[in-house]
N, C-alpha and C positions, 0 to 999 in steps of 0.2 A: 614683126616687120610690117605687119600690112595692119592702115586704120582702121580702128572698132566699127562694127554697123551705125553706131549713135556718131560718130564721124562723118560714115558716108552719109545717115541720112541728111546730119547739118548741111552737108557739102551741096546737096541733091538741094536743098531747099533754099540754099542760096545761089545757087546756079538758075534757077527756077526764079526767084524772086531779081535779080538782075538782068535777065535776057527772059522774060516770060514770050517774046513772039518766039523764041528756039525750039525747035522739038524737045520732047520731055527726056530730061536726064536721064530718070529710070534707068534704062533699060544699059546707060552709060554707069550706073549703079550696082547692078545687076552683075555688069559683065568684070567690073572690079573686085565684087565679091567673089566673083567664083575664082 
């Protein structure tokens, strides 16, 4: 049920690339993975 890390990373890198003044997804990454 939950998407693959190669997922989040996509997800993290286009969150990032659309809103770069945003604080860093990461940690929005991070906290999905766990």
């Amino acid at each position: 049920p939950f998407p693959s890390m190669e997922s989040l990373s996509k997800l993290s890198l286009n969150v990032m690339e659309r809103h770069p003044t945003s604080p860093s997804p990461m940690p929005l990454s991070t906290n999905i993975a766990r």
